[in-house]
C-alpha positions as CSV (number, residue, x, y, z in Angstrom):
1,X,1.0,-3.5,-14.0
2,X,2.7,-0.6,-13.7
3,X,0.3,1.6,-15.3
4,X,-2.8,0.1,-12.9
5,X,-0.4,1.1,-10.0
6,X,-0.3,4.9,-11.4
7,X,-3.7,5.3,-11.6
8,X,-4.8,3.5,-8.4
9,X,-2.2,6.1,-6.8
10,X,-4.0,8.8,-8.6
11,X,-7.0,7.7,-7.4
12,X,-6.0,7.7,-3.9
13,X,-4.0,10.9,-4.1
14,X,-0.2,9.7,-3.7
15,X,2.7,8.8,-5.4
16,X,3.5,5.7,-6.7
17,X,6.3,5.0,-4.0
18,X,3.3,6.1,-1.4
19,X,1.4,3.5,-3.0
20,X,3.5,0.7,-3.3
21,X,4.6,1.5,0.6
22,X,0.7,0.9,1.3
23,X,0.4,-1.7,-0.4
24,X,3.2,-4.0,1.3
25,X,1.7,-2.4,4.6
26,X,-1.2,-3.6,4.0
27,X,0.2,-7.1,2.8
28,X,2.1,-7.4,5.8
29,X,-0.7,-6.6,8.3
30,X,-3.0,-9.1,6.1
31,X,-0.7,-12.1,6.4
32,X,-0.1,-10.5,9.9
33,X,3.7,-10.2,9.5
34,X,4.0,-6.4,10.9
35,X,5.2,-6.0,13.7
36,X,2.3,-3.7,14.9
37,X,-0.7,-5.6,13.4
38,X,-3.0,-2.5,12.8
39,X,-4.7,-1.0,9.6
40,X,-3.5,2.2,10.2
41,X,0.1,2.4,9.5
């Protein structure tokens, strides 16, 4: 799992921590549990 996260970061240009942070974000806003429900961080 790990590994897929790495390279999906790569992809995208950040670090894994960056990833994983957009990821949540974007888990959050899905299930629309953030506070500020907007794709944009």
């Amino acid at each position: 799992m790990m590994e897929a996260v790495e390279k999906w970061a790569a992809d995208d240009f950040r670090s894994i921590n960056g990833q994983l942070e957009w990821i949540i974000h974007k888990a959050l806003v899905d299930a629309k549990r953030s506070k500020k429900d907007t794709e944009n961080g």
